[in-house]
PQR file with spaces between the fields and no chain letter, atoms N, CA, C, O and H, PARSE charges and radii, in Angstrom:
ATOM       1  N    UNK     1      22.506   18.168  -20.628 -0.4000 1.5000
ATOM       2  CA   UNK     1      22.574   17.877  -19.200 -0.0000 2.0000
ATOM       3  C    UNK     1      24.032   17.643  -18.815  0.5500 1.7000
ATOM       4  O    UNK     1      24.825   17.090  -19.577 -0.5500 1.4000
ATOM       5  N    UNK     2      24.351   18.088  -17.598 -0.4000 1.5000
ATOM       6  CA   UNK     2      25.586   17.793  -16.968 -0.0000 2.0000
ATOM       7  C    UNK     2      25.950   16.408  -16.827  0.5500 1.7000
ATOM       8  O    UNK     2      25.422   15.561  -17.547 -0.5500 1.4000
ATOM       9  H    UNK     2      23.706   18.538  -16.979  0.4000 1.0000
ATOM      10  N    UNK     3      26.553   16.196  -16.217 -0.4000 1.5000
ATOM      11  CA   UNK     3      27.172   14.733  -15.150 -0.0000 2.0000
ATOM      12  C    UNK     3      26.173   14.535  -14.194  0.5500 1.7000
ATOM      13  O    UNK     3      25.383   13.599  -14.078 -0.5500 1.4000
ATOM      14  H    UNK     3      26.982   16.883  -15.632  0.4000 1.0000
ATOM      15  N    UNK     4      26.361   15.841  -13.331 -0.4000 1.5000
ATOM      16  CA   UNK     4      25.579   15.767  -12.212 -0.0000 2.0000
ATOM      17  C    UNK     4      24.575   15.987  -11.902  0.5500 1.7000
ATOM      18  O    UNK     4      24.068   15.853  -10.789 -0.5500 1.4000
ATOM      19  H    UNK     4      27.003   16.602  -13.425  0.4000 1.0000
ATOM      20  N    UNK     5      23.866   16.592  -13.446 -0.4000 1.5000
ATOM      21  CA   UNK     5      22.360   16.554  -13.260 -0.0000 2.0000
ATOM      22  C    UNK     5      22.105   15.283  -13.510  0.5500 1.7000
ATOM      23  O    UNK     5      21.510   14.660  -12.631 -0.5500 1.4000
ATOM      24  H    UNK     5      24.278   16.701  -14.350  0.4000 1.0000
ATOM      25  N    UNK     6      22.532   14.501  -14.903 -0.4000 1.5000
ATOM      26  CA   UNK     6      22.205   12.651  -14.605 -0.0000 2.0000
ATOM      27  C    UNK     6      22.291   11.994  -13.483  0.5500 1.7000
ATOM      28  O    UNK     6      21.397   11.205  -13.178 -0.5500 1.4000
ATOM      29  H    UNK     6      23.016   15.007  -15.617  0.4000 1.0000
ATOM      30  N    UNK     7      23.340   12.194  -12.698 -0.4000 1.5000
ATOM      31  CA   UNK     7      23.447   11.707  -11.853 -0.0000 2.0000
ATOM      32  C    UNK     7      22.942   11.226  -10.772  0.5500 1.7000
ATOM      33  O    UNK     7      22.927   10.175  -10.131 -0.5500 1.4000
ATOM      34  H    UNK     7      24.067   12.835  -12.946  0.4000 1.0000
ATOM      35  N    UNK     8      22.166   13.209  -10.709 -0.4000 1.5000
ATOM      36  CA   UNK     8      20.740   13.415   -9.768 -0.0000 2.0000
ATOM      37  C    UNK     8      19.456   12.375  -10.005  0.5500 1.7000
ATOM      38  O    UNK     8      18.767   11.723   -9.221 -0.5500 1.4000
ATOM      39  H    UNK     8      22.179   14.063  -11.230  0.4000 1.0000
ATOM      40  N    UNK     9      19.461   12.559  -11.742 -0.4000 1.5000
ATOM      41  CA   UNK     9      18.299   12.209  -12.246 -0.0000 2.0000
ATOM      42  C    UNK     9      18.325   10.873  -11.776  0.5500 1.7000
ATOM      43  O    UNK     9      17.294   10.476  -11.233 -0.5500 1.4000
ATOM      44  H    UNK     9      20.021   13.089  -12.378  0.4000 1.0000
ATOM      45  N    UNK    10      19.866    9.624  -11.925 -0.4000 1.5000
ATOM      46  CA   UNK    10      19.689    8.471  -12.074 -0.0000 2.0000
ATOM      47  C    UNK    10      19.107    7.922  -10.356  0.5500 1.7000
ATOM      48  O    UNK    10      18.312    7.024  -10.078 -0.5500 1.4000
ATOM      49  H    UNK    10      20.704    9.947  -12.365  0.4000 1.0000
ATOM      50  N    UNK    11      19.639    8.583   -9.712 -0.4000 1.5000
ATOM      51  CA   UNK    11      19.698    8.479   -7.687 -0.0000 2.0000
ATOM      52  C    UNK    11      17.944    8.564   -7.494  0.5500 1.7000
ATOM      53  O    UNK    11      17.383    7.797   -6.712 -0.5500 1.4000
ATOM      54  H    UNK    11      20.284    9.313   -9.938  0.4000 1.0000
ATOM      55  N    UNK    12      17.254    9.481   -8.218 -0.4000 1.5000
ATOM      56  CA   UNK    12      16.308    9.534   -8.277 -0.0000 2.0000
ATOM      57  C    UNK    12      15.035    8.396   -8.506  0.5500 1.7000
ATOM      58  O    UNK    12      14.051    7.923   -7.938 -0.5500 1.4000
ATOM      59  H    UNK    12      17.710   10.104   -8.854  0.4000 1.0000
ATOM      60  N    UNK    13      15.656    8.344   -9.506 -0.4000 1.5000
ATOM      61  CA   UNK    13      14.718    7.325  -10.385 -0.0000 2.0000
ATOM      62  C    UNK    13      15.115    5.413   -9.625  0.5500 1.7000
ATOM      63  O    UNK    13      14.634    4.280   -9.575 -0.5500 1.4000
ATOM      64  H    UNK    13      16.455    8.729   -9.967  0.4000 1.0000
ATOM      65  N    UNK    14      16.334    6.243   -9.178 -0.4000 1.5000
ATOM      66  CA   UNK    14      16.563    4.246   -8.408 -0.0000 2.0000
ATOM      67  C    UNK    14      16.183    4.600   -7.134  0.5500 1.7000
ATOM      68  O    UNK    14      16.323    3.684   -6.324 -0.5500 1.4000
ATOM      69  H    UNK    14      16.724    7.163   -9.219  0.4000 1.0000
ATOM      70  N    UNK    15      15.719    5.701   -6.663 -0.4000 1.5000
ATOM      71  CA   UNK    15      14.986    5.808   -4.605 -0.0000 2.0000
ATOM      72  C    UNK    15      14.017    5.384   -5.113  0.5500 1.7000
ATOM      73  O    UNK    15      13.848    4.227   -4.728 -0.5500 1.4000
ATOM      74  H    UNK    15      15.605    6.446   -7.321  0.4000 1.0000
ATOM      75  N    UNK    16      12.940    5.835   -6.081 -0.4000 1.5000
ATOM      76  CA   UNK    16      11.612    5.620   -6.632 -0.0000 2.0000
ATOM      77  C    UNK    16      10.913    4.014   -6.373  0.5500 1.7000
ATOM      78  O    UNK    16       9.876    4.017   -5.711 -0.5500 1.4000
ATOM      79  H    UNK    16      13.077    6.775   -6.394  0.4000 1.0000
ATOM      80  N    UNK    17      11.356    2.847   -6.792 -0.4000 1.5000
ATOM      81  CA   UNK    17      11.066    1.657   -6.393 -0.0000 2.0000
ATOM      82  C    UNK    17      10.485    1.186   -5.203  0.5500 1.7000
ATOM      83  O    UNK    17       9.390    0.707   -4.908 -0.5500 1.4000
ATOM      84  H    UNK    17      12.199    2.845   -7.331  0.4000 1.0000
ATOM      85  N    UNK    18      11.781    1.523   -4.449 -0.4000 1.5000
ATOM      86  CA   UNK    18      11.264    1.079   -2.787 -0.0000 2.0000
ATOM      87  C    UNK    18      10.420    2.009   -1.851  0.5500 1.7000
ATOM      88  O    UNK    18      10.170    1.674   -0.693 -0.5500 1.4000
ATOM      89  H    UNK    18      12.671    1.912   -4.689  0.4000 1.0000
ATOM      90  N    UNK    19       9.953    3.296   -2.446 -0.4000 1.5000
ATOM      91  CA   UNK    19       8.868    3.728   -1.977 -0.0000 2.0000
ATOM      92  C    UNK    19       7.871    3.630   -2.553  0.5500 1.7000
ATOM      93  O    UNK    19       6.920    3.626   -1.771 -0.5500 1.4000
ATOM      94  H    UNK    19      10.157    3.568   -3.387  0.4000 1.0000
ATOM      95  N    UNK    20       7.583    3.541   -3.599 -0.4000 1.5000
ATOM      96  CA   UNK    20       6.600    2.520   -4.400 -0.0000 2.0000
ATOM      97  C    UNK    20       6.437    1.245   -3.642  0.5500 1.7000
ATOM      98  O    UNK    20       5.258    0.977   -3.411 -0.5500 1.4000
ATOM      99  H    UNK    20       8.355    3.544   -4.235  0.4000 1.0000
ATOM     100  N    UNK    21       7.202    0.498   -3.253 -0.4000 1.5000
ATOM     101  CA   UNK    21       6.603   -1.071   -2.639 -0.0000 2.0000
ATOM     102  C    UNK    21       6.296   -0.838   -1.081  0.5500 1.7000
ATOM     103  O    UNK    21       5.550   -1.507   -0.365 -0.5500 1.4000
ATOM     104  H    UNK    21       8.159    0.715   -3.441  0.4000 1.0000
ATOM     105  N    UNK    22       7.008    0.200   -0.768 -0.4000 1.5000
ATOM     106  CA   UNK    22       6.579    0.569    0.315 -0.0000 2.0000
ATOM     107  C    UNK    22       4.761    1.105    1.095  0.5500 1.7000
ATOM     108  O    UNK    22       4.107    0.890    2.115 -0.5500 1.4000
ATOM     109  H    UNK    22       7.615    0.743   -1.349  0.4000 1.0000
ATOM     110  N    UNK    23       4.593    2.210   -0.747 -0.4000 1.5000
ATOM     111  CA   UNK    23       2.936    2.302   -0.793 -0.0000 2.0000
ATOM     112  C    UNK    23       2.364    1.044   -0.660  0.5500 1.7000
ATOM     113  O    UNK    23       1.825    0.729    0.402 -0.5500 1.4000
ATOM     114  H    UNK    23       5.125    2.384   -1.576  0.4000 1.0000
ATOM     115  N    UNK    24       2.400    0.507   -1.330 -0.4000 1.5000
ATOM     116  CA   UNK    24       1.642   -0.498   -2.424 -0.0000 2.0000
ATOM     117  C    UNK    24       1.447   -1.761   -0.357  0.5500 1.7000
ATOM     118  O    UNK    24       0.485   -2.374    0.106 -0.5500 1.4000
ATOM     119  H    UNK    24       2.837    0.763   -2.192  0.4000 1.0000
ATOM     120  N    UNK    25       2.692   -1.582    0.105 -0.4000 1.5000
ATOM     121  CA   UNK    25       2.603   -2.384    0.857 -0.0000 2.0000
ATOM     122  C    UNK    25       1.359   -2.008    2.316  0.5500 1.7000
ATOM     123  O    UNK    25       0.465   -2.575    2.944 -0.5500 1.4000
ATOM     124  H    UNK    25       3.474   -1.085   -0.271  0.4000 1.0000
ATOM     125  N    UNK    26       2.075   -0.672    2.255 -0.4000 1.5000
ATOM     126  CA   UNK    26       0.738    0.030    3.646 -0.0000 2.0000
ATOM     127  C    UNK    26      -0.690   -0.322    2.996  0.5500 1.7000
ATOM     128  O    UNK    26      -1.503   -1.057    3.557 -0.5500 1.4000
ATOM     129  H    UNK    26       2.801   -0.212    1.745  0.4000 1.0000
ATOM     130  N    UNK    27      -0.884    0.240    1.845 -0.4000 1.5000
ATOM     131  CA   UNK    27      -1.880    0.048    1.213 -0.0000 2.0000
ATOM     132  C    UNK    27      -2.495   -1.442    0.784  0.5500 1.7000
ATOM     133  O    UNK    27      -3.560   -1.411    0.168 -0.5500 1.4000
ATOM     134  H    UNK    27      -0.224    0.837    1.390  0.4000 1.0000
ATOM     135  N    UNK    28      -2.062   -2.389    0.989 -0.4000 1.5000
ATOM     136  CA   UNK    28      -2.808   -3.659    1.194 -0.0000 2.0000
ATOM     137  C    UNK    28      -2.876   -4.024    2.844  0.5500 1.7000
ATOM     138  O    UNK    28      -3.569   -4.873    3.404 -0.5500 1.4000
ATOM     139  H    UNK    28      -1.197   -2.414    1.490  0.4000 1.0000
ATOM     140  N    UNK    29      -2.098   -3.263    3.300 -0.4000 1.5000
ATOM     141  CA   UNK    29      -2.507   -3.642    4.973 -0.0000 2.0000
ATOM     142  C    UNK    29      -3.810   -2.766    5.769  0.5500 1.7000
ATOM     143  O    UNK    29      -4.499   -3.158    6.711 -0.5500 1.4000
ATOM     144  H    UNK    29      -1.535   -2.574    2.845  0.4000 1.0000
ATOM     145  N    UNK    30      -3.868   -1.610    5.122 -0.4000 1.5000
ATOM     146  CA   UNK    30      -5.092   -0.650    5.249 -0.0000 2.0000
ATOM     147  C    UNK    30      -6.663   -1.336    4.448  0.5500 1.7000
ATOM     148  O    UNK    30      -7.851   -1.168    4.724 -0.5500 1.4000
ATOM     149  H    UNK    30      -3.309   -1.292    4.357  0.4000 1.0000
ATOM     150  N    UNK    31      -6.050   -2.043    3.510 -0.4000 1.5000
ATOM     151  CA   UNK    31      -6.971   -2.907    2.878 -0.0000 2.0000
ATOM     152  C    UNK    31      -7.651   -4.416    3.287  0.5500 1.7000
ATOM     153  O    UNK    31      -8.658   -5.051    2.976 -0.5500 1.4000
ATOM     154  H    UNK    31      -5.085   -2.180    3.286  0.4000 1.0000
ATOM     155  N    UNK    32      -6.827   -4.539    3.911 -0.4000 1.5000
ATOM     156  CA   UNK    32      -6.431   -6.049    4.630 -0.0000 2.0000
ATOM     157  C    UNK    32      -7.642   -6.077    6.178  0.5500 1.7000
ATOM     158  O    UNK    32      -8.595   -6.797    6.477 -0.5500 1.4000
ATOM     159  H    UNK    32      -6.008   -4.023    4.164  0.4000 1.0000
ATOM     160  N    UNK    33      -7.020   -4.996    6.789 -0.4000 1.5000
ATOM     161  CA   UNK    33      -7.805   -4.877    7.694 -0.0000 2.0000
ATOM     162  C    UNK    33      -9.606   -4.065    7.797  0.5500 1.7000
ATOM     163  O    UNK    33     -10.459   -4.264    8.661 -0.5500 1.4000
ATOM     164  H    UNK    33      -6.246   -4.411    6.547  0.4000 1.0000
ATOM     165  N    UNK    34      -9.653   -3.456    6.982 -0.4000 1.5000
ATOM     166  CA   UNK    34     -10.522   -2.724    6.167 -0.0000 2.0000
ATOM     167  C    UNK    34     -11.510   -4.250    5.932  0.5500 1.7000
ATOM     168  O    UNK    34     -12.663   -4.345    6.353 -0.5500 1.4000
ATOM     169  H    UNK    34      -8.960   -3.294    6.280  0.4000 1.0000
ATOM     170  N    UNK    35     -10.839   -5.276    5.241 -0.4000 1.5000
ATOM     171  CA   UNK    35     -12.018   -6.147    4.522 -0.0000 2.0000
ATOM     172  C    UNK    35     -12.133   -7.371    6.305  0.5500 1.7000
ATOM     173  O    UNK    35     -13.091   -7.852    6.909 -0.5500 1.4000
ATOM     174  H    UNK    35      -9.902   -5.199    4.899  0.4000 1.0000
ATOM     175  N    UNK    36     -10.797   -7.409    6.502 -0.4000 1.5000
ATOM     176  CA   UNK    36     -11.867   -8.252    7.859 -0.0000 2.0000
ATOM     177  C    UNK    36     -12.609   -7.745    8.543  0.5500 1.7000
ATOM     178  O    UNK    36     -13.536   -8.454    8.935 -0.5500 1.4000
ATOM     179  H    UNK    36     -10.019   -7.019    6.011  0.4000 1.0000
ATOM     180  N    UNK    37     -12.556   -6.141    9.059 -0.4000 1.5000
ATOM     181  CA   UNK    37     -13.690   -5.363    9.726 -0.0000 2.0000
ATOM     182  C    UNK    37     -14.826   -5.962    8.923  0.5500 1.7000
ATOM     183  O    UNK    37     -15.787   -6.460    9.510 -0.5500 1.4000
ATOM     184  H    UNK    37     -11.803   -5.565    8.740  0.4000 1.0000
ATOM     185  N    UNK    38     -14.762   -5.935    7.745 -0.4000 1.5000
ATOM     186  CA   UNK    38     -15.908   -5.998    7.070 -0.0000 2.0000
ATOM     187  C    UNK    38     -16.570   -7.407    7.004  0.5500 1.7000
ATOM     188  O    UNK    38     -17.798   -7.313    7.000 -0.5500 1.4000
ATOM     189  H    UNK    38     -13.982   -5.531    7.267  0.4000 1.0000
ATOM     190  N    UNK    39     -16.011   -8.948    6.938 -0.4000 1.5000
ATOM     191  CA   UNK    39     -16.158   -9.955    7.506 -0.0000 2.0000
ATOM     192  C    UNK    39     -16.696  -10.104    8.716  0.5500 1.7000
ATOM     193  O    UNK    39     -17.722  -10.769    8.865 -0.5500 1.4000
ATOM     194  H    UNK    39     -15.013   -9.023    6.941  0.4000 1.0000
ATOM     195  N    UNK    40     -15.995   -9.428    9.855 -0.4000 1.5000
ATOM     196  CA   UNK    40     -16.611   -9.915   10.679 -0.0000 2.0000
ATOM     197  C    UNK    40     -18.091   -8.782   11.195  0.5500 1.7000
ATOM     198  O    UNK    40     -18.464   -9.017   12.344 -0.5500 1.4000
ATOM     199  H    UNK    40     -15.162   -8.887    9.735  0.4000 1.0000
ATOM     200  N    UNK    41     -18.568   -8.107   10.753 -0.4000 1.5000
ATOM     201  CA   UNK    41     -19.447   -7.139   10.754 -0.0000 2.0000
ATOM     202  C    UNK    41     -20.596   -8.572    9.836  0.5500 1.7000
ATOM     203  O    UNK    41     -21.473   -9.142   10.485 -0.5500 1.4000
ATOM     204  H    UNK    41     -18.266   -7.917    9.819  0.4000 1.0000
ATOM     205  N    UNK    42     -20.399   -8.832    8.683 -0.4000 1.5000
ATOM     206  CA   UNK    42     -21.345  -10.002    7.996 -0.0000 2.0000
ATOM     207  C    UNK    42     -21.821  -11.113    9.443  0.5500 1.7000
ATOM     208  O    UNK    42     -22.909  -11.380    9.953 -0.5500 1.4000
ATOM     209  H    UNK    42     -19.687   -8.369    8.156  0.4000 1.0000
ATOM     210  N    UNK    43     -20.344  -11.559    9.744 -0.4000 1.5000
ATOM     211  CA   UNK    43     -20.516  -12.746   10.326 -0.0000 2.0000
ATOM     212  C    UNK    43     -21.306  -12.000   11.691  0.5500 1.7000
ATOM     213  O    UNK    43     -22.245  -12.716   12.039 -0.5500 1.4000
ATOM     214  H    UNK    43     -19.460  -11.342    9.330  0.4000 1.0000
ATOM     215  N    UNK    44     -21.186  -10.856   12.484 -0.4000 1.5000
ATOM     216  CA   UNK    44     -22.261  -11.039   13.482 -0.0000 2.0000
ATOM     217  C    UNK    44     -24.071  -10.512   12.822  0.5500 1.7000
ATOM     218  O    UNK    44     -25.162  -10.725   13.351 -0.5500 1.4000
ATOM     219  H    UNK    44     -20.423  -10.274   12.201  0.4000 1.0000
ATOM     220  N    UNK    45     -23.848  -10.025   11.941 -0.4000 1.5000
ATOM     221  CA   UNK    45     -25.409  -10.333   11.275 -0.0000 2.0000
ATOM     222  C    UNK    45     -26.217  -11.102   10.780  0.5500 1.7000
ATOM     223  O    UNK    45     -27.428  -10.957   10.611 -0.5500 1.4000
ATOM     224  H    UNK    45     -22.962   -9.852   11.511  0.4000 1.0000
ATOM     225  N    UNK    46     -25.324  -12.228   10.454 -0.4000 1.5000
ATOM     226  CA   UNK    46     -25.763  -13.318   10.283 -0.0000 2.0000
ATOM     227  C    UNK    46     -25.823  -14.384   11.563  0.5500 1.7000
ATOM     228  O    UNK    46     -26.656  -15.288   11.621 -0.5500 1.4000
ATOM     229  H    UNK    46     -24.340  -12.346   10.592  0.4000 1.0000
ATOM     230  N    UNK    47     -25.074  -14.201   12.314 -0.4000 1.5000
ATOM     231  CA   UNK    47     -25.783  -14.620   14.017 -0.0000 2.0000
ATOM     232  C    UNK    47     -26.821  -13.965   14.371  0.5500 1.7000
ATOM     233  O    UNK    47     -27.784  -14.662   14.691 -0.5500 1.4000
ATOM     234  H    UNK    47     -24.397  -13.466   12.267  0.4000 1.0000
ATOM     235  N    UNK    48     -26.994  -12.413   14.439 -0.4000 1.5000
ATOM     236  CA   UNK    48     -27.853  -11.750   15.196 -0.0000 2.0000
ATOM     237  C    UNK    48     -29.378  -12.265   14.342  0.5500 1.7000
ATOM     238  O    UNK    48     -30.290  -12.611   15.093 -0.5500 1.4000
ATOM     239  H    UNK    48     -26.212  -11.847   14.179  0.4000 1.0000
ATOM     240  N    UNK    49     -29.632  -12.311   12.937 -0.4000 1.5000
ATOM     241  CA   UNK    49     -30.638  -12.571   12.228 -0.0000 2.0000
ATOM     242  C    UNK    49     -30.852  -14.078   12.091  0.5500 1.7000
ATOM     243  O    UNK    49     -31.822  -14.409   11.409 -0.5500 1.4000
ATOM     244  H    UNK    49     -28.892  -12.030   12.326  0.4000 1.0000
ATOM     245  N    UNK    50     -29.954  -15.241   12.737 -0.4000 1.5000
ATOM     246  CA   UNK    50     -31.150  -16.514   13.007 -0.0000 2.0000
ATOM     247  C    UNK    50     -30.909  -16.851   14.209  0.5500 1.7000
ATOM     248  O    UNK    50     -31.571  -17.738   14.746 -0.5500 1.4000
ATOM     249  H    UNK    50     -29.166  -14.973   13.291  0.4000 1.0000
């Protein structure tokens, strides 16, 4: 390998992180809201049924 293919490689591998936490982050907010829909869907069935 060159210089500047490491180089490439290293620029690479250090962008990699913060779009990783970036997933990880949408993806508990898609999750997040996902499970209170789902809370509050319980909580009016359990009003509507007593």
């Amino acid at each position: 390998m060159t210089s500047t293919e490491i180089q490439q490689v290293s620029e690479l591998i250090a962008f990699h992180p913060p779009i990783a936490i970036g997933c990880v982050c949408i993806f508990m907010y898609i999750r997040s809201r996902f499970l209170q829909s789902k809370s509050q869907e319980v909580v009016l069935t359990k009003k509507i049924s007593t």
